[in-house]
ROLO-545885 format. One line per field, with one value per residue: residue number from 1; residue in one letter; chain; y, x, z of N, C-alpha, C in turn. Coordinates in steps of 0.2 Angstrom, whole numbers. Atoms other than C-alpha are relative to their C-alpha. Layout:
BEGIN
seq = [NUM|...]
type = [A|...]
mol = [A|...]
npy = [Y|...]
npx = [X|...]
npz = [Z|...]
capy = [Y|...]
capx = [X|...]
capz = [Z|...]
cpy = [Y|...]
cpx = [X|...]
cpz = [Z|...]
END
This chain:
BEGIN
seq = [1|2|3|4|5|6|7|8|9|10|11|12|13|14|15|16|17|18|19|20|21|22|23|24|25|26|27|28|29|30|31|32|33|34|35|36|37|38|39|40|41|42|43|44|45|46|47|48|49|50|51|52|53|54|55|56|57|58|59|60|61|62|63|64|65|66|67|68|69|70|71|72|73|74|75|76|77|78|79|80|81|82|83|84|85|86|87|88|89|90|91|92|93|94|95|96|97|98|99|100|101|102|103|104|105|106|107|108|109|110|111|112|113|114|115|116|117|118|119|120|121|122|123|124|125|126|127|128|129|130|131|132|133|134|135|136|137|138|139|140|141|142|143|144|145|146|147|148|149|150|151|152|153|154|155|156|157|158|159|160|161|162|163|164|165|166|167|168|169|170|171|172|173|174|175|176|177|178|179|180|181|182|183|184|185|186|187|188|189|190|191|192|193|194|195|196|197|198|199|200|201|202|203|204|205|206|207|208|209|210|211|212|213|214|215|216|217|218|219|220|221|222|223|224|225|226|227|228|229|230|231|232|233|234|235|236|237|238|239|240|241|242|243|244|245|246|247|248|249|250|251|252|253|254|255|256|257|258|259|260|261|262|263|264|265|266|267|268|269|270|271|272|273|274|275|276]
type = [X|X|X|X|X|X|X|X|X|X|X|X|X|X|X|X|X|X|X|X|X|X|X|X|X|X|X|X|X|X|X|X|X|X|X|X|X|X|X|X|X|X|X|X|X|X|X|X|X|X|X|X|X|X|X|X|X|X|X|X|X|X|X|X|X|X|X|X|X|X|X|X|X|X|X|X|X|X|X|X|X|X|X|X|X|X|X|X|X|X|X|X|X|X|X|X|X|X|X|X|X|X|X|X|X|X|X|X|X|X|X|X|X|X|X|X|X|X|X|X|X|X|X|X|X|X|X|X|X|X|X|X|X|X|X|X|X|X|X|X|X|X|X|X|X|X|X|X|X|X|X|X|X|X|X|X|X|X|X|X|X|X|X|X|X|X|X|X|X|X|X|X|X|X|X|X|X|X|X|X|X|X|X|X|X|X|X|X|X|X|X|X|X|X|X|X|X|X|X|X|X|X|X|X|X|X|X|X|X|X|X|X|X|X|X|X|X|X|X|X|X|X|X|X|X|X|X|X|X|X|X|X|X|X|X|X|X|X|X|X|X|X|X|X|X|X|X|X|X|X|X|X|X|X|X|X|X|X|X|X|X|X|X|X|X|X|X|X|X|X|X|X|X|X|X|X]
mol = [A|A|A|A|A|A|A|A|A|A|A|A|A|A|A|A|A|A|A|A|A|A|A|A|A|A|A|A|A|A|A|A|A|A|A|A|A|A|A|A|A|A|A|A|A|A|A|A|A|A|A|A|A|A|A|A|A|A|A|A|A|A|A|A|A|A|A|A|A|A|A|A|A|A|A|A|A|A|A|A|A|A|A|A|A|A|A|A|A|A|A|A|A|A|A|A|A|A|A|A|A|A|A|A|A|A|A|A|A|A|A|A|A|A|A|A|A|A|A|A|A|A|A|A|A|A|A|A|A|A|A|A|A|A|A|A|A|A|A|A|A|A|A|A|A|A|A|A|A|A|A|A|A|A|A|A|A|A|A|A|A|A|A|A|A|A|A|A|A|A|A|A|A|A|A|A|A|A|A|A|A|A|A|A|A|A|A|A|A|A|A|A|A|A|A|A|A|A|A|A|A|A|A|A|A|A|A|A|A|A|A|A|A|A|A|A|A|A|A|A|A|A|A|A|A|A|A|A|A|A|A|A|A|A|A|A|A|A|A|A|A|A|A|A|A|A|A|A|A|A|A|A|A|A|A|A|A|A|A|A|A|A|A|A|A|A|A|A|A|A|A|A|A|A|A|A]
npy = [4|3|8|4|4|3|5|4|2|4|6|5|6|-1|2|8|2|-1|5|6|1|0|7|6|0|5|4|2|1|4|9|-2|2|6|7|-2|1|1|8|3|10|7|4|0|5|7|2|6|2|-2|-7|-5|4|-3|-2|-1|-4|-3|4|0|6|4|-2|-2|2|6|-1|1|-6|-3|1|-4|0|-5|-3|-3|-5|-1|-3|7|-4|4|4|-4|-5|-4|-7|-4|-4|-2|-1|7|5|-3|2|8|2|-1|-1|8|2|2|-6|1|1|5|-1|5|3|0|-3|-7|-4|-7|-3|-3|-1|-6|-6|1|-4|1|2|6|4|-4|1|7|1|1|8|4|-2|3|8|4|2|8|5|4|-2|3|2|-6|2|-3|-4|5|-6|-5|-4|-9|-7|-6|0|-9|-4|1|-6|-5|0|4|0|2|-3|-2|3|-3|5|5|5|0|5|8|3|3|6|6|2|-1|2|7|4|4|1|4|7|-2|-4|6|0|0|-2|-7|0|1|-5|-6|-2|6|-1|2|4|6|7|2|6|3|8|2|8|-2|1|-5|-7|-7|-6|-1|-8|-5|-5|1|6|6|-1|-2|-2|3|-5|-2|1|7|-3|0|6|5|-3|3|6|3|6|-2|0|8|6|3|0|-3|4|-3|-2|-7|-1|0|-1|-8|-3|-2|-4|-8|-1|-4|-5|7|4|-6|-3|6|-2|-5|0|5|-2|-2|6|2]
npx = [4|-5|-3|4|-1|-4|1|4|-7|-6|4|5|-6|3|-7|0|6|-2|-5|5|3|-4|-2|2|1|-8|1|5|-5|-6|4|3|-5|-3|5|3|-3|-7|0|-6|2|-2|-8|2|5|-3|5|-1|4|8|-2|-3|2|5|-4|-9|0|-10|-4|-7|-3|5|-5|3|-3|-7|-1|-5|-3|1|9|2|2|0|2|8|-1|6|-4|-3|-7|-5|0|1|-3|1|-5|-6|4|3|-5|-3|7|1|-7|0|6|-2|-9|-4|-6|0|-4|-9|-1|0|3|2|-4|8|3|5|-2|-5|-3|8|4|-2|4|6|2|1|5|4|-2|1|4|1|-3|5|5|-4|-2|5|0|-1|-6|1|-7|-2|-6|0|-7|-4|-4|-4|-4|-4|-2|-4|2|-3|-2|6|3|-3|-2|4|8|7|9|2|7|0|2|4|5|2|-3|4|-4|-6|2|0|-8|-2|2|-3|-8|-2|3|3|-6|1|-8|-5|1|4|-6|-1|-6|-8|-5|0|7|5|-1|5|-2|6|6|7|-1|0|-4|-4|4|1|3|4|4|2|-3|-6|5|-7|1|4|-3|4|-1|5|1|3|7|3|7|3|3|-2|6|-1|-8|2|2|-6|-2|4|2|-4|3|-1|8|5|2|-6|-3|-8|-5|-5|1|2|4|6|4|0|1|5|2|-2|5|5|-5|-7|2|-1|-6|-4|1|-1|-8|-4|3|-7|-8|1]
npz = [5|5|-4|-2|5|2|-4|2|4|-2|-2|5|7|5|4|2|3|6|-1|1|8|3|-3|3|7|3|0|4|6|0|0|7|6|0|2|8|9|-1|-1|-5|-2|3|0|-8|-3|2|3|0|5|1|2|-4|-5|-3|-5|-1|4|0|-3|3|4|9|5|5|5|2|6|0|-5|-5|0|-5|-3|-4|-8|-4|0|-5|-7|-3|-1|3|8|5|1|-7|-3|4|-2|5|6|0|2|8|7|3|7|5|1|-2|-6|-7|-6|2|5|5|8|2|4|7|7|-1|5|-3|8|1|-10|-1|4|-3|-5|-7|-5|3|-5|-9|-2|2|-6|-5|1|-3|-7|-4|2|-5|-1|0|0|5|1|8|4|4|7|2|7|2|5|-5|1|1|-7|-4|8|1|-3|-4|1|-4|-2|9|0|4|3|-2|3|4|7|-3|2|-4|-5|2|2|-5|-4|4|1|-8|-6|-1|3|3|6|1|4|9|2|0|-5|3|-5|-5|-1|4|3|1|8|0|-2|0|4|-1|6|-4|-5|-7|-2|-8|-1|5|6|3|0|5|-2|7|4|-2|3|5|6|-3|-4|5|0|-7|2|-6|-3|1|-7|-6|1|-1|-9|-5|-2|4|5|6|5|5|-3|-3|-6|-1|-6|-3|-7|-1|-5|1|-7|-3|3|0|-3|2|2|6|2|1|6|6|0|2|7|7|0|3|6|2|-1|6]
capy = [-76|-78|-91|-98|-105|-110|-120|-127|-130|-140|-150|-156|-161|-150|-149|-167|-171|-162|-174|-188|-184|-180|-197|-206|-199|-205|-220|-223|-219|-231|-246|-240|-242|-256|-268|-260|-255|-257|-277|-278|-297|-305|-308|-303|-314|-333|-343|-360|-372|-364|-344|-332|-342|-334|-325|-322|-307|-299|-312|-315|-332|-335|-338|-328|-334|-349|-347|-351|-334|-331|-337|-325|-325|-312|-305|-302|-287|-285|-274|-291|-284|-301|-308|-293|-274|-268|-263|-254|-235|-225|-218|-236|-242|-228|-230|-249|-247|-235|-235|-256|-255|-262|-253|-263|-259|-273|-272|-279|-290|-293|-296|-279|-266|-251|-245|-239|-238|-225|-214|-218|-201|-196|-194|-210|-218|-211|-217|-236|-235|-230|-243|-255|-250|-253|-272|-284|-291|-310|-321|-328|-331|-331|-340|-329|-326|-330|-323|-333|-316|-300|-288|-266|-256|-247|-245|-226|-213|-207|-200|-184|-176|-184|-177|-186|-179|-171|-181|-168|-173|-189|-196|-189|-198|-213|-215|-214|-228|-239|-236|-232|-236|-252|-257|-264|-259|-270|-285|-278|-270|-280|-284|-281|-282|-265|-266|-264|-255|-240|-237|-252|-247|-259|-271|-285|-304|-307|-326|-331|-349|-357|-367|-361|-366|-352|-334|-320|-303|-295|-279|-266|-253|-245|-255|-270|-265|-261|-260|-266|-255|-245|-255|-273|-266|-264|-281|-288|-278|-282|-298|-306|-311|-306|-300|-316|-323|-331|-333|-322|-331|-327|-317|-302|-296|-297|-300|-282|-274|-276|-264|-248|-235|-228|-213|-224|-235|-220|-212|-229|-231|-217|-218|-235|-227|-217|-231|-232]
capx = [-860|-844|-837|-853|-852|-835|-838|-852|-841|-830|-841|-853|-836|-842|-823|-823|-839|-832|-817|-827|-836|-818|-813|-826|-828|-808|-814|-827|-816|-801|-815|-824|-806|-799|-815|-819|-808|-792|-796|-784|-793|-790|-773|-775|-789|-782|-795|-803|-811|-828|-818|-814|-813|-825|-816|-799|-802|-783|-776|-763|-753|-763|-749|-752|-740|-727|-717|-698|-694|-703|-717|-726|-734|-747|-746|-758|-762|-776|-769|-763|-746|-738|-743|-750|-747|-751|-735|-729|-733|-744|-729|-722|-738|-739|-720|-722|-740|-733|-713|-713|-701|-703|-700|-682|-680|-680|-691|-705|-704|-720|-733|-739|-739|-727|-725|-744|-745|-732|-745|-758|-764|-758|-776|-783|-767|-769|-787|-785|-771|-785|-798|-784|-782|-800|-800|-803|-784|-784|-768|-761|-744|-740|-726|-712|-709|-696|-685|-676|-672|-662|-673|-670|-661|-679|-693|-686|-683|-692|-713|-719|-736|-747|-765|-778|-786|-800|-817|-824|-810|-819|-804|-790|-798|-803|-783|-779|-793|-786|-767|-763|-778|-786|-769|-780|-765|-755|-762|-768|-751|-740|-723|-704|-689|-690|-708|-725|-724|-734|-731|-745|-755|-770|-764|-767|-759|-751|-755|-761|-761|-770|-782|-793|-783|-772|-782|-774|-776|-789|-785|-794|-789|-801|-797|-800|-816|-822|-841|-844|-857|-854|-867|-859|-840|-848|-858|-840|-831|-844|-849|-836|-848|-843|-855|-857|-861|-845|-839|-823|-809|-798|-787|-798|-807|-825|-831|-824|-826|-844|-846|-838|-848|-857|-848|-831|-837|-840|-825|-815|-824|-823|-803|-801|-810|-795|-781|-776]
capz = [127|114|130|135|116|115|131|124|110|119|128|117|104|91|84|86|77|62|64|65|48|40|48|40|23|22|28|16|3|8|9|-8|-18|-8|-10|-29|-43|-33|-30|-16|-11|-26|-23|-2|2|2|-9|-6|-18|-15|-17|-5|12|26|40|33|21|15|26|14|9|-7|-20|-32|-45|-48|-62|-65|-59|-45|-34|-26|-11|-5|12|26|25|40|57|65|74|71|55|46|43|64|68|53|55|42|32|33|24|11|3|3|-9|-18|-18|-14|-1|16|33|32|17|6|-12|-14|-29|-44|-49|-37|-51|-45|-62|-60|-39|-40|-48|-34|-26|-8|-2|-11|-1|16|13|9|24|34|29|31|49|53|47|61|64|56|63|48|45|25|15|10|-7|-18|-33|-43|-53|-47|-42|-45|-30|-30|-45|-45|-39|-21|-26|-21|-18|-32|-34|-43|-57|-57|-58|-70|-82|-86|-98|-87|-73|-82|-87|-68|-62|-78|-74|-54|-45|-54|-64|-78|-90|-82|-86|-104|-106|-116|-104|-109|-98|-95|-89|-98|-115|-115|-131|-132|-120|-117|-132|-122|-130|-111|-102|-86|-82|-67|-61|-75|-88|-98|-98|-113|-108|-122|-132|-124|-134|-146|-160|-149|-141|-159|-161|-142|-137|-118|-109|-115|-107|-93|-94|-96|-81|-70|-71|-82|-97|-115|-127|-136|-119|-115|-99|-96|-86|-71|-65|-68|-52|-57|-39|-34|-51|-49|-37|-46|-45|-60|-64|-62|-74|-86|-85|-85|-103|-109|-105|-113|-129|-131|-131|-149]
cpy = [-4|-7|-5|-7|-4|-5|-6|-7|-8|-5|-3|-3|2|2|-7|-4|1|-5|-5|-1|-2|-7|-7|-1|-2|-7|-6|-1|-8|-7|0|-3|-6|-6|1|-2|-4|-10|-3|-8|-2|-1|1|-5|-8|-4|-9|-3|2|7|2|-6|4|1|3|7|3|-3|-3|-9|-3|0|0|-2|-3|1|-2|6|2|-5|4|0|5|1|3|8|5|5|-5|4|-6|-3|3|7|5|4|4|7|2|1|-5|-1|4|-1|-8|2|6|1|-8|0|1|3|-2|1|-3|4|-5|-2|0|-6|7|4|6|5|5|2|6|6|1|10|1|0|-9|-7|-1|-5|-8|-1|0|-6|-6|-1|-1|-5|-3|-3|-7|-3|-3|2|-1|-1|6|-1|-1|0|-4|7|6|5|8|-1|2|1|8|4|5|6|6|1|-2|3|-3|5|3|-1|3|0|-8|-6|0|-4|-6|-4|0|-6|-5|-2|-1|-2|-8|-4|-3|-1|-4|-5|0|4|-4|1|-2|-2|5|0|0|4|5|2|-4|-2|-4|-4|-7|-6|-3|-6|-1|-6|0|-4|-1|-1|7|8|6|6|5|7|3|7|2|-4|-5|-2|-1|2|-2|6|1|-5|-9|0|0|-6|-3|2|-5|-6|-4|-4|5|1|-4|-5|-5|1|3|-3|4|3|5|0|2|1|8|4|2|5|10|4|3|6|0|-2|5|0|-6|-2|3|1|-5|0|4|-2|-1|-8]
cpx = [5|3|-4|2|4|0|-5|2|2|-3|-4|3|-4|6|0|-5|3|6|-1|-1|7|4|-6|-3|9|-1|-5|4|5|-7|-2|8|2|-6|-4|4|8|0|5|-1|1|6|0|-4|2|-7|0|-2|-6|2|3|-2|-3|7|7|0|6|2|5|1|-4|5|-4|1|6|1|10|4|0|-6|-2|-5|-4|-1|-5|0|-7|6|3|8|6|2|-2|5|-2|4|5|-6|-2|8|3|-4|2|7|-2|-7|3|6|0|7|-3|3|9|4|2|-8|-5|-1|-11|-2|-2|3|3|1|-7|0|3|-2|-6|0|2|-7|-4|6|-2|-9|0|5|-7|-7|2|0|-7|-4|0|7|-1|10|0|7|2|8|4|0|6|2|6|4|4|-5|3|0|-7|-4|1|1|-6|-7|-1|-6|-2|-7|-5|-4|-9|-5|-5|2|0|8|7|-1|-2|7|0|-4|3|7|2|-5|-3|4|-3|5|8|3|-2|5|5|9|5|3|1|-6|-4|2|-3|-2|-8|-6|-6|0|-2|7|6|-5|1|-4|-1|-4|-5|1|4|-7|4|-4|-2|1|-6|0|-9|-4|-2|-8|-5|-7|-4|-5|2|-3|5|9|-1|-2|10|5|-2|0|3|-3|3|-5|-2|-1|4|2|7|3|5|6|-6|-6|-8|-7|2|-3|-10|-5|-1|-5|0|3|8|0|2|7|5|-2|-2|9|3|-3|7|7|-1|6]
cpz = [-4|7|2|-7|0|6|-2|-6|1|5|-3|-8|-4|-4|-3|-4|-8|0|-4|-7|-5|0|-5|-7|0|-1|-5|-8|-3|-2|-8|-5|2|-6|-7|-5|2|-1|5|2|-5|1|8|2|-2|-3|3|-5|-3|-2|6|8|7|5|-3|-7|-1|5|-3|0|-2|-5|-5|-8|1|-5|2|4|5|4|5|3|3|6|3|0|4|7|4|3|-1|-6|-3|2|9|3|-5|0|-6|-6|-4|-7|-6|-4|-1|-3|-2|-6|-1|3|7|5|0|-3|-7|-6|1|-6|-3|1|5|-4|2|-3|-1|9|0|-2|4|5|7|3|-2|8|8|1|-1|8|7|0|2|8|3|-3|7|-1|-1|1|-4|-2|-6|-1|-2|-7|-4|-6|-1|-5|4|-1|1|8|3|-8|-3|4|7|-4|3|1|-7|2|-4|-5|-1|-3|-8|-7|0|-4|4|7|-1|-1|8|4|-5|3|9|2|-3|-5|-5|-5|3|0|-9|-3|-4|6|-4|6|2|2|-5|-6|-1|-4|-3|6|1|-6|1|-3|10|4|4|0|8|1|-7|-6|-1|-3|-7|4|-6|0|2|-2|-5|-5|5|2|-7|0|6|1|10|3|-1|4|5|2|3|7|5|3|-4|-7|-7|-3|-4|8|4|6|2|6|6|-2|0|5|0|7|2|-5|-1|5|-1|0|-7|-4|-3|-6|-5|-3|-1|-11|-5|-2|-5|-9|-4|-1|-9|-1]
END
């Protein structure tokens, strides 16, 4: 009987069935962060006049930013084996998002936030690598960028296992969607020569110009937020409207941020509650 089963087993892929599930609750994951908090397509997706251009989703060469320093250009970042990430292997993929070093090892150079990636969870990574990896493959060949500045050796010293924290701690898990996975402290942080100050955490006062005109980056601390009520932060998240109604400006990812889910949300502000 115990062989009849394990034959049965093994022909009707009941190993592999479980597999499968494990295979697609990763997958579901990797997709949920890329296309939510993370926003990988606002700066992956190359934009037209009308927005995101149909067909090329993370296909990369959308300069992200010109500045006397730098211009940077993002990369395809579809399975493509020529012109995107196809032939770099998993490992490859996880140090360059969370170390920024390329299989060659060059640096990738800013604005991607390192300073926050290198806090990203090994499974959250594994899972976005995987989602990655089941993108349809778009041929696009993107601009190189470059550096008019000298960038570090390396943003530090090599990451170990990272886990994230545990949803049930809702501020210790709202600080990791704010800082490593949806980097909003690194536009709302204010920036040094040593990188962001932490010290100021969430203080805002940093500009981003662009088509749009000149955007500041708004004090999200709690002084800042001050009498907001949960429900109109989220409003603003979401859908980029202010509670007086106004219209909030690019870059901030409004298109993805409005998918977060709910719990997410939560935990995000109840984390940005605690920024003094």
């Amino acid at each position: 009987m115990r062989l009849l089963l394990l034959l049965c087993a093994v022909l009707l892929g009941g190993p592999a069935f479980a597999q499968s599930d494990s295979v697609q609750t990763e997958l579901a994951r990797g997709r949920y962060l890329v296309e939510t908090i993370a926003g990988c397509g606002n700066c992956h997706t190359p934009q037209g006049p009308g927005g995101p251009i149909a067909g090329m989703a993370l296909a990369g060469n959308q300069v992200v930013d010109d500045n006397p320093a730098f211009r940077a250009v993002a990369p395809n970042i579809t399975p493509d084996r020529e012109t995107g990430i196809g032939a770099w292997t998993d490992a490859q993929l996880f140090r360059a998002i969370r170390e920024g070093i390329r299989p060659d090892g060059s640096l990738i150079g800013p604005p991607m936030p390192f300073q926050f990636y290198r806090g990203l969870a090994d499974a959250d990574v594994r899972a976005m690598i995987a989602y990655l990896r089941s993108l349809r493959p778009v041929r696009n060949v993107s601009e190189k960028s470059v550096y008019r500045i000298k960038l570090p050796p390396a943003y530090g010293p090599p990451v170990g296992a990272i886990a994230a924290p545990p949803k049930a701690d809702r501020v210790a898990y709202g600080a990791y969607l704010a800082g490593p996975m949806g980097h909003c402290l690194d536009c709302h942080t204010p920036l040094t020569e040593h990188g962001r100050d932490m010290a100021r955490a969430g203080q805002g006062g940093q500009q981003f110009p662009g088509p749009w005109g000149v955007s500041v980056a708004a004090d999200i601390t709690a002084h800042g937020l001050g009498n907001w009520r949960d429900a109109e932060i989220e409003r603003a998240i979401r859908t980029g409207v202010s509670r007086d109604g106004r219209k909030l400006l690019p870059p901030m990812a409004f298109a993805y941020y409005k998918n977060i889910a709910p719990d997410d949300m939560g935990a995000l502000i109840g984390y940005l509650r605690t920024l003094k």
